[in-house]
Biopython code that builds the backbone (N, CA, C, O; Angstrom):
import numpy as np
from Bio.PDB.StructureBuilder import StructureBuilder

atoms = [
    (1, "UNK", "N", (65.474, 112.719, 76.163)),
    (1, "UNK", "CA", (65.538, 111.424, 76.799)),
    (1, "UNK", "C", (64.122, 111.000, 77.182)),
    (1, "UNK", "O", (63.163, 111.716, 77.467)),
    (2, "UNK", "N", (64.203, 109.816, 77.128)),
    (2, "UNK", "CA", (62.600, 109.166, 76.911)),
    (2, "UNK", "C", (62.010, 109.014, 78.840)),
    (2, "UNK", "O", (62.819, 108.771, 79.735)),
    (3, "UNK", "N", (61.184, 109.128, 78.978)),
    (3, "UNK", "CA", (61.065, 109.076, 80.448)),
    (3, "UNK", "C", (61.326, 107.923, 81.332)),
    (3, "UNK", "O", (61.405, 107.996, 82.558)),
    (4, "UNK", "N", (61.521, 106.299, 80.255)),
    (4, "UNK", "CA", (61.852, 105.315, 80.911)),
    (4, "UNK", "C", (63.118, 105.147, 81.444)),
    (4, "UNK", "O", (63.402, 104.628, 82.524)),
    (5, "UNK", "N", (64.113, 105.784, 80.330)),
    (5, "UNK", "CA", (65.339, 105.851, 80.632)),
    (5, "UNK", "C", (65.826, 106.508, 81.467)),
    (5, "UNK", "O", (66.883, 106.155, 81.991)),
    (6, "UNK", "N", (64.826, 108.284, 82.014)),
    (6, "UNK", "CA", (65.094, 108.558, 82.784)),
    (6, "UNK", "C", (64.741, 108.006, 84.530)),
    (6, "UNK", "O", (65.150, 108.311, 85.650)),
    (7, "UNK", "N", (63.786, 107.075, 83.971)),
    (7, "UNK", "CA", (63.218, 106.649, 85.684)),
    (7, "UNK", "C", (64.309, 105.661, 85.506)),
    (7, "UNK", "O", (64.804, 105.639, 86.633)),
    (8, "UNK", "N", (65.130, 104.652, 84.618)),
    (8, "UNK", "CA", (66.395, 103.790, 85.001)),
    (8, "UNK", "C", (67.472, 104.758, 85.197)),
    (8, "UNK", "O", (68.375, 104.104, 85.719)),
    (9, "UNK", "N", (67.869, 105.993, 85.054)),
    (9, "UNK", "CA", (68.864, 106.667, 85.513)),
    (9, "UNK", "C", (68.574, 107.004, 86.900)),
    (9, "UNK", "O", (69.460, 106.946, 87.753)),
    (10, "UNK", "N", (67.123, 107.428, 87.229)),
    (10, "UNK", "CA", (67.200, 108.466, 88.427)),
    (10, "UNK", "C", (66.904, 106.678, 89.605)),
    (10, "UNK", "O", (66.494, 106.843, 90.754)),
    (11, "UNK", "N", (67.129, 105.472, 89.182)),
    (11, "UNK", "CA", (66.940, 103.862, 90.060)),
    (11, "UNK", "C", (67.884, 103.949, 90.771)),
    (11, "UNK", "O", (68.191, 104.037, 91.960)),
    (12, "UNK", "N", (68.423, 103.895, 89.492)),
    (12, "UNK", "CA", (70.115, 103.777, 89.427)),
    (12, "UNK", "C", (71.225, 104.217, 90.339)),
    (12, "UNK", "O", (72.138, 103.558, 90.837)),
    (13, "UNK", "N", (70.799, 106.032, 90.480)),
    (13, "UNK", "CA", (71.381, 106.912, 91.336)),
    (13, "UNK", "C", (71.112, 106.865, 92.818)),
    (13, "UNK", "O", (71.923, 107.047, 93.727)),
    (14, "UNK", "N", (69.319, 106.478, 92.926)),
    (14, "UNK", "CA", (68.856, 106.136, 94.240)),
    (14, "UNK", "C", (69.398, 104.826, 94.558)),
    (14, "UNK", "O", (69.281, 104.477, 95.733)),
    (15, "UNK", "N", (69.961, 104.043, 93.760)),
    (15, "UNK", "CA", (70.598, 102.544, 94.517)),
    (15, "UNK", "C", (72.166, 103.178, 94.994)),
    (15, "UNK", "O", (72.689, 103.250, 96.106)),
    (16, "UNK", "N", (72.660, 103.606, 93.590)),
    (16, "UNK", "CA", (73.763, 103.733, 94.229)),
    (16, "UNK", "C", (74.243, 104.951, 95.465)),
    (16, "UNK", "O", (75.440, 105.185, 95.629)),
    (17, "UNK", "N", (73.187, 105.664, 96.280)),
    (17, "UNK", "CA", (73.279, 105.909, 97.406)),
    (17, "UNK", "C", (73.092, 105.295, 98.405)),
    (17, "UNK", "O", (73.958, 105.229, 99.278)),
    (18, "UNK", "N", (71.876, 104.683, 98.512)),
    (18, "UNK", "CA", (71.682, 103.719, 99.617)),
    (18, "UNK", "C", (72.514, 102.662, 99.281)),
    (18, "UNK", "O", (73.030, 102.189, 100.294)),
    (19, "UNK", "N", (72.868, 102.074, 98.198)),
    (19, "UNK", "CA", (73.388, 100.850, 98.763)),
    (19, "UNK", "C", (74.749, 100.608, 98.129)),
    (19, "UNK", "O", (75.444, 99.719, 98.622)),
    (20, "UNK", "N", (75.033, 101.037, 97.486)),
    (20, "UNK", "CA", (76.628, 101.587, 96.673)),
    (20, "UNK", "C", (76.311, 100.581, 95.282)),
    (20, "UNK", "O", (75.228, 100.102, 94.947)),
    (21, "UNK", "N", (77.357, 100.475, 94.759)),
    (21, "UNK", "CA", (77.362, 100.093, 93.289)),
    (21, "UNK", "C", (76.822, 98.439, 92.828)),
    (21, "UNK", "O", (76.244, 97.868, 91.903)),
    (22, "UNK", "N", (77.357, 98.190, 93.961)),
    (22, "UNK", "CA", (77.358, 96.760, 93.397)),
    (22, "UNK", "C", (75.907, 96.387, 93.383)),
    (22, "UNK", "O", (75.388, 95.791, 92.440)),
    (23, "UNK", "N", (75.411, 96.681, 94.230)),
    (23, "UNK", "CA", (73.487, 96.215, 94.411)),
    (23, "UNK", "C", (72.781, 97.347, 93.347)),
    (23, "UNK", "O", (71.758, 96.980, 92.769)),
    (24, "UNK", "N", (73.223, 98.493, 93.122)),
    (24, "UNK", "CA", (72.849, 99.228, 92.215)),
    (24, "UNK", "C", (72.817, 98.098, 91.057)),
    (24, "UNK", "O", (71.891, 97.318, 90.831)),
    (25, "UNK", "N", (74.216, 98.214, 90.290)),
    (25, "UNK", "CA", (74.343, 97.149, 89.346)),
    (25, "UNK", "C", (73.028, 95.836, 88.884)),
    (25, "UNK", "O", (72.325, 95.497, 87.932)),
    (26, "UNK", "N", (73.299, 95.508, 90.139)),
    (26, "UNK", "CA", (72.602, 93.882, 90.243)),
    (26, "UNK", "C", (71.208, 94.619, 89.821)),
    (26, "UNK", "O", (70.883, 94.797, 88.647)),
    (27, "UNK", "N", (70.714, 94.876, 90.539)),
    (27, "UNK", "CA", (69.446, 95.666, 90.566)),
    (27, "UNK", "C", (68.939, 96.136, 89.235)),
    (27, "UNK", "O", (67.839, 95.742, 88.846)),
    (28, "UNK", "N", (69.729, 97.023, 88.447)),
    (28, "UNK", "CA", (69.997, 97.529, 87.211)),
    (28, "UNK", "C", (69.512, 95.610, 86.344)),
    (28, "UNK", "O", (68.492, 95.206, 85.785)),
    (29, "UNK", "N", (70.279, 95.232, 86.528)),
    (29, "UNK", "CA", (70.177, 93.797, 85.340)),
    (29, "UNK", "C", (69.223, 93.311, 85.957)),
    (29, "UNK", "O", (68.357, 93.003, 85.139)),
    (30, "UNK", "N", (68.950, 93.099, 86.885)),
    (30, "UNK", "CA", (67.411, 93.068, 87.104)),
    (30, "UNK", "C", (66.228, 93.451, 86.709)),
    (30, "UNK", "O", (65.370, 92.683, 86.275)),
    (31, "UNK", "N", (66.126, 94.476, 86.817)),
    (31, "UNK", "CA", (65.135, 95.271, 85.564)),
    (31, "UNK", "C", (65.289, 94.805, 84.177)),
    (31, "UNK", "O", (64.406, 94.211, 83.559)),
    (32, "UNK", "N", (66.828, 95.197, 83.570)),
    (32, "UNK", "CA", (66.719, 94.992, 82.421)),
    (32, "UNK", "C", (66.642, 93.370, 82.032)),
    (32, "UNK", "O", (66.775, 93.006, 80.864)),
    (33, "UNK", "N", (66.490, 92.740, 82.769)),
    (33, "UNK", "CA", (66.098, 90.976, 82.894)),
    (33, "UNK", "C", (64.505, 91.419, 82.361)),
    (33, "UNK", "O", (63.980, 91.164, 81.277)),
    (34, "UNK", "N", (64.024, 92.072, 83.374)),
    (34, "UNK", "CA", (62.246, 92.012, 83.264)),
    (34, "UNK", "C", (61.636, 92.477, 82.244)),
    (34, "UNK", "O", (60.582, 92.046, 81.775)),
    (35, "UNK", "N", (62.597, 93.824, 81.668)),
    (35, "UNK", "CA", (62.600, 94.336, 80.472)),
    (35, "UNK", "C", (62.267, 93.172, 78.946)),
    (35, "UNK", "O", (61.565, 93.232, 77.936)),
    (36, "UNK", "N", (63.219, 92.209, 79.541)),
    (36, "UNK", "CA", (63.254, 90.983, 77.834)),
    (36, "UNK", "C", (62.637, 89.875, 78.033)),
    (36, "UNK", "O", (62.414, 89.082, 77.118)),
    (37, "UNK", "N", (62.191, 89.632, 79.582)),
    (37, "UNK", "CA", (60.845, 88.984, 79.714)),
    (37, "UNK", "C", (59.606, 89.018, 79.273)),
    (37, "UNK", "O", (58.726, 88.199, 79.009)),
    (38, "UNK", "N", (59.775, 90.414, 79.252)),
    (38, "UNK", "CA", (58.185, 91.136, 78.524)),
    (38, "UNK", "C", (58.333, 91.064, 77.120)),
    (38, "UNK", "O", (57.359, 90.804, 76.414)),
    (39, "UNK", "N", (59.428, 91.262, 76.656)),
    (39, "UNK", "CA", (59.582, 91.417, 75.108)),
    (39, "UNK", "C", (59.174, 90.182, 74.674)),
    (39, "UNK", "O", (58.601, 89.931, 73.613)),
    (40, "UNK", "N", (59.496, 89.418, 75.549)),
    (40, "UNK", "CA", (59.509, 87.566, 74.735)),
    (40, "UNK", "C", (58.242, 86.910, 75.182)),
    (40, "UNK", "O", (57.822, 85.848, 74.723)),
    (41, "UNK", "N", (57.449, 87.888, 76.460)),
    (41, "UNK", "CA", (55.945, 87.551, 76.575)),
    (41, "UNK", "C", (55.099, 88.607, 77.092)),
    (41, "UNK", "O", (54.554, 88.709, 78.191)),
    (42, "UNK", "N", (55.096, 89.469, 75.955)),
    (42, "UNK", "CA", (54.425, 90.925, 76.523)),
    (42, "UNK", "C", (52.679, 90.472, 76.765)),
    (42, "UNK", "O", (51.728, 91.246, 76.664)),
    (43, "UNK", "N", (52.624, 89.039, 77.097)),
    (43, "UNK", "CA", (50.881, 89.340, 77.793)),
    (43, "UNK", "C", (51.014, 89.030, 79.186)),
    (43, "UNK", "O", (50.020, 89.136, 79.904)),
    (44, "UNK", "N", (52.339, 88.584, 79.759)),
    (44, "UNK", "CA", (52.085, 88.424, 81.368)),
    (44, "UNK", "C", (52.252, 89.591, 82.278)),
    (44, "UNK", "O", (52.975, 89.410, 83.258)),
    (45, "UNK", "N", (51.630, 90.910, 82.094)),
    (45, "UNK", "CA", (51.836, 91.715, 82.527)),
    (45, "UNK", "C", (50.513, 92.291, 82.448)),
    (45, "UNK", "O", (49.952, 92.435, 81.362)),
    (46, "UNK", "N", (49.998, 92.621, 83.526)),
    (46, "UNK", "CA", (48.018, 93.201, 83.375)),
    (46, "UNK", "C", (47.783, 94.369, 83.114)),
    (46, "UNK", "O", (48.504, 95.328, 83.392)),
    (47, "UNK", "N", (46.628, 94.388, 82.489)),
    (47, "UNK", "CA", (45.829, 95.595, 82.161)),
    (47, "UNK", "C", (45.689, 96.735, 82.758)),
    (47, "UNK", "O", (45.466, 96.399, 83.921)),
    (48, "UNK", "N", (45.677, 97.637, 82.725)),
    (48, "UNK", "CA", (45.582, 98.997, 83.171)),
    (48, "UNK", "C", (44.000, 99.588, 83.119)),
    (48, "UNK", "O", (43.438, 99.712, 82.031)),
    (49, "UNK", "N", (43.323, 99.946, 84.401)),
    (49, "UNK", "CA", (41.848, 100.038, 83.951)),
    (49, "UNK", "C", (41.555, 101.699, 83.626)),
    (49, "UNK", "O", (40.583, 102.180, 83.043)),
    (50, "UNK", "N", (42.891, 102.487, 84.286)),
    (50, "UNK", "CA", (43.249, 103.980, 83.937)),
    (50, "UNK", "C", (44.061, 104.386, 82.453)),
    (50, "UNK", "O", (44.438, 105.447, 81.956)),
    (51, "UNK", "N", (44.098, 103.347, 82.156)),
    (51, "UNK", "CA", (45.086, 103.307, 80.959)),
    (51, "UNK", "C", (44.982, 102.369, 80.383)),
    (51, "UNK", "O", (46.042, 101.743, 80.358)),
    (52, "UNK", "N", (43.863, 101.720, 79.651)),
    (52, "UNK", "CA", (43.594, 100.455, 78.721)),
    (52, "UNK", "C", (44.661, 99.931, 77.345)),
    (52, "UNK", "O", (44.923, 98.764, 77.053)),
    (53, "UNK", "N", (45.181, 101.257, 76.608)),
    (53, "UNK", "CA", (46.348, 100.409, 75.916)),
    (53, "UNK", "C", (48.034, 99.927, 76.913)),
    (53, "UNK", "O", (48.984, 99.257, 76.509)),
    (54, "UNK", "N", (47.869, 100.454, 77.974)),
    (54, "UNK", "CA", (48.938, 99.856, 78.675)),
    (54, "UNK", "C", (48.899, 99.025, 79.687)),
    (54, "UNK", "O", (48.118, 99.081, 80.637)),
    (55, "UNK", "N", (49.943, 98.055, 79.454)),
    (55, "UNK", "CA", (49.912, 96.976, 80.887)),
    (55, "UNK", "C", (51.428, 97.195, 81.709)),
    (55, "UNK", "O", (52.525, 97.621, 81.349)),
    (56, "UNK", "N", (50.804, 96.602, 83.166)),
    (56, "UNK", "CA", (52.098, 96.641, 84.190)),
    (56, "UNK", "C", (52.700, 95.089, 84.399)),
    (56, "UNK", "O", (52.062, 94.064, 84.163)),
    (57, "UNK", "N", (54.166, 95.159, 84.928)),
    (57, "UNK", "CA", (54.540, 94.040, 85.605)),
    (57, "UNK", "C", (55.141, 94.345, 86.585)),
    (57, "UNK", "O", (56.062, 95.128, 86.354)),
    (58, "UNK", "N", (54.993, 94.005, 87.795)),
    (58, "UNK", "CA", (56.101, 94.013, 88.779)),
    (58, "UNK", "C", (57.191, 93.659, 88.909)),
    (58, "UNK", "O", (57.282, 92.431, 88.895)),
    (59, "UNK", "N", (58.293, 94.287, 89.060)),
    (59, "UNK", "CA", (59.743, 93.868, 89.803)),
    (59, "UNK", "C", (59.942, 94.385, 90.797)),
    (59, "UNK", "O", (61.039, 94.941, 90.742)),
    (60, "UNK", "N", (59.450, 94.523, 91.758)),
    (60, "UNK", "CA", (59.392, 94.890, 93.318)),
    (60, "UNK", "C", (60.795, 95.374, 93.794)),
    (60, "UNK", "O", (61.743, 94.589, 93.805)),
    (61, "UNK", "N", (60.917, 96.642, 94.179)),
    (61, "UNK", "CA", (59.925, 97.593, 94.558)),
    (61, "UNK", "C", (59.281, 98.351, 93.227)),
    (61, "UNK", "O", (58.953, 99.532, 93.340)),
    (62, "UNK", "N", (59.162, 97.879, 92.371)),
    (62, "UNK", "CA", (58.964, 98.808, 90.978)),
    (62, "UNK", "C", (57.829, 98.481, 90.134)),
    (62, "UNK", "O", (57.370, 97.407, 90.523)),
    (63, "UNK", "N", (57.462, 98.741, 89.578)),
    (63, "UNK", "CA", (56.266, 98.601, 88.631)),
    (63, "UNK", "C", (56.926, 98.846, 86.862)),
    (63, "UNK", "O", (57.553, 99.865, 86.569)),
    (64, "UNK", "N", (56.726, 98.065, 86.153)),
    (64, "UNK", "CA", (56.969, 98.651, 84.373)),
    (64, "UNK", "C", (55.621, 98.736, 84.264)),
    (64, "UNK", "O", (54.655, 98.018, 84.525)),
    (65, "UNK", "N", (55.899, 100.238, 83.626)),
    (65, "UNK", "CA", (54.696, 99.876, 82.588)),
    (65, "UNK", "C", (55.344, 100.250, 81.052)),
    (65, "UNK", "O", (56.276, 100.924, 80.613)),
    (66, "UNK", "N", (54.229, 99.363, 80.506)),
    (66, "UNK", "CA", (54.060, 99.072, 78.764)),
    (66, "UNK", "C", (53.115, 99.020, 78.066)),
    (66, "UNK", "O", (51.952, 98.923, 78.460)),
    (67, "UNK", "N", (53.613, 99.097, 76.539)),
    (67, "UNK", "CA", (52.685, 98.476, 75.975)),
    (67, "UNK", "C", (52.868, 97.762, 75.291)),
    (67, "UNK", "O", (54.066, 97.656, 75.028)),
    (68, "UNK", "N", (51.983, 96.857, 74.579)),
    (68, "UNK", "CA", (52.099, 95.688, 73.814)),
    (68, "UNK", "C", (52.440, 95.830, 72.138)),
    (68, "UNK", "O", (51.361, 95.580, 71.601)),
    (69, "UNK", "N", (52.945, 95.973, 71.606)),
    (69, "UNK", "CA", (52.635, 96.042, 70.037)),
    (69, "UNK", "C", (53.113, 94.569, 69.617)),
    (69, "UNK", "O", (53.492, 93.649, 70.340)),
    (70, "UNK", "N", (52.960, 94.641, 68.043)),
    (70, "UNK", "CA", (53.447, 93.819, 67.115)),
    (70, "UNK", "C", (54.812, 93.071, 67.308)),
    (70, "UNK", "O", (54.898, 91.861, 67.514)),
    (71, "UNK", "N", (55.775, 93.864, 67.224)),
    (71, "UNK", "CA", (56.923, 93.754, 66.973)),
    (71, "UNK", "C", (57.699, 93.342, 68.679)),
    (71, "UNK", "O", (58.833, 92.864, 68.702)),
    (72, "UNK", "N", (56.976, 93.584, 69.904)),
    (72, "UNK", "CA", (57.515, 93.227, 71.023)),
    (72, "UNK", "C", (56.442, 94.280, 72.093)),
    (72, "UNK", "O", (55.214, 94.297, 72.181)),
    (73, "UNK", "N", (57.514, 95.110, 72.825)),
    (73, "UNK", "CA", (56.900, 95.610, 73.821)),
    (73, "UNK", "C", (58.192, 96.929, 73.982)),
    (73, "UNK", "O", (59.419, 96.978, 73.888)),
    (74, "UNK", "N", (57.039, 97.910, 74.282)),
    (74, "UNK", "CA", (57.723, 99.877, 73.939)),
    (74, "UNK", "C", (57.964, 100.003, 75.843)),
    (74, "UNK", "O", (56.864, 100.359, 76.265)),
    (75, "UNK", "N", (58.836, 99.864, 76.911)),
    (75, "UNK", "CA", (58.472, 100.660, 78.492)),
    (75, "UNK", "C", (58.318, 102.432, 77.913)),
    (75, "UNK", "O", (58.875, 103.280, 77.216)),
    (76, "UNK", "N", (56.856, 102.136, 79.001)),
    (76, "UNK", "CA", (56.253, 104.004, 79.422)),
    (76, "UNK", "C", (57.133, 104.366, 80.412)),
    (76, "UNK", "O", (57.920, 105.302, 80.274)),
    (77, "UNK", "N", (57.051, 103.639, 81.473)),
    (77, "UNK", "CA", (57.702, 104.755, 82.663)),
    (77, "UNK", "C", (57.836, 103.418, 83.586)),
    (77, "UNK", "O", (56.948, 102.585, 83.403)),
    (78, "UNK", "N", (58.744, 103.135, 84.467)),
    (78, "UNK", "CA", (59.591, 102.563, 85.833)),
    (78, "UNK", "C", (59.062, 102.992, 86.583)),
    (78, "UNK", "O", (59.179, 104.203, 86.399)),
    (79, "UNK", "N", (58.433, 102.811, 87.486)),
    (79, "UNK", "CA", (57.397, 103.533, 88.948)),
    (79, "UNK", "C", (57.957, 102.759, 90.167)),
    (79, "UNK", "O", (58.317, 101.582, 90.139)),
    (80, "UNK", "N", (57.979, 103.530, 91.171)),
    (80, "UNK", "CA", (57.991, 102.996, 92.688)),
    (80, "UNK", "C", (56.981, 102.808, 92.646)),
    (80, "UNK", "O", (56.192, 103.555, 92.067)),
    (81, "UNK", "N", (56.573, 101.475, 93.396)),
    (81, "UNK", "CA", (55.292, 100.933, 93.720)),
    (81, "UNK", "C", (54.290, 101.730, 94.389)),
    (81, "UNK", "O", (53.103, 101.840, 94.082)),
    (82, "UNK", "N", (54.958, 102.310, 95.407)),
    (82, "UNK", "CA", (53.768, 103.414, 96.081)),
    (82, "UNK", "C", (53.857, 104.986, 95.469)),
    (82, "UNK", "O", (54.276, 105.852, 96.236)),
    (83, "UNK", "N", (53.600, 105.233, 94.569)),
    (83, "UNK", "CA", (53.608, 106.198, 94.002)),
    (83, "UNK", "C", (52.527, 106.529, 93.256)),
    (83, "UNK", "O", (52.528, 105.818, 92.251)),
    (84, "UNK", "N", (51.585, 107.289, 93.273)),
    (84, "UNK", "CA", (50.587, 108.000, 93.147)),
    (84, "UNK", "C", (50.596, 107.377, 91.036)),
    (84, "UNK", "O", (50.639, 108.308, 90.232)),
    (85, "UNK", "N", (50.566, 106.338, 90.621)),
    (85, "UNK", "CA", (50.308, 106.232, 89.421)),
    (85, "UNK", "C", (49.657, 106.818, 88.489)),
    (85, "UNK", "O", (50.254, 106.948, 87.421)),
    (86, "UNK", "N", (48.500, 107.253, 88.579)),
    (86, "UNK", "CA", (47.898, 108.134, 87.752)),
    (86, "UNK", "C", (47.997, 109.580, 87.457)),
    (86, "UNK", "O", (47.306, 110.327, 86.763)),
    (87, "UNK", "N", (49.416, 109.825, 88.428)),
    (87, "UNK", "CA", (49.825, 111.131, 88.812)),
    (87, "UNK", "C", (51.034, 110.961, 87.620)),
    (87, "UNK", "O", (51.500, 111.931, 87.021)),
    (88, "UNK", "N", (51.469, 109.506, 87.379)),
    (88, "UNK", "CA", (52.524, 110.003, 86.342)),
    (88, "UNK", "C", (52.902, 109.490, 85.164)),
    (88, "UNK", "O", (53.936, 109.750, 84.548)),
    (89, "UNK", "N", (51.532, 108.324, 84.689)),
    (89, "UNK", "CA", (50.925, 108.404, 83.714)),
    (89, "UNK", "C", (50.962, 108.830, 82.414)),
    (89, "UNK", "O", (49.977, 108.688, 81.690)),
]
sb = StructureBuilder()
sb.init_structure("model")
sb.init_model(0)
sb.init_chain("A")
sb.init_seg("    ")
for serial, (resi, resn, name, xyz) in enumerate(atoms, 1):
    if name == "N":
        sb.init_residue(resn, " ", resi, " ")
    sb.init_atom(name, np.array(xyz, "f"), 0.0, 1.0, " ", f" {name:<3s}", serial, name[0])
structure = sb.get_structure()
């Protein structure tokens, strides 16, 4: 399993404790909203100065990161915003 999918499984599980399913859910299509935002404009999302082929976008509390290719846009990893980034990279 690819590590993006696992940071949307392990969101997922942390929503649906704190806040039960339904905001999990919402939350969930939320992301995957931001997910096909990027696909359909993978340059509004900035540069990485630790990581030059990848860019981030925010969906608060979260960070995507990506990268850009040809064909659309690949997610690296789903991050909590305060989370040591270069630690997981």
């Amino acid at each position: 399993m690819s590590d993006s999918k696992q940071n949307l499984i392990d969101i997922y599980r942390r929503g649906l404790q704190q806040w039960g399913s339904k905001q999990a859910e919402s939350f969930q299509c939320k992301l995957i909203a931001g997910f096909h935002l990027l696909a359909q404009n993978p340059d509004m999302g900035h540069k990485l100065s630790i990581r030059p082929q990848l860019r981030c976008y925010e969906i608060s509390p979260y960070i995507i990161f990506y990268r850009k290719y040809s064909y659309g846009v690949r997610i690296a990893r789903v991050l909590y915003k305060n989370r040591l980034v270069e630690k997981h990279l």
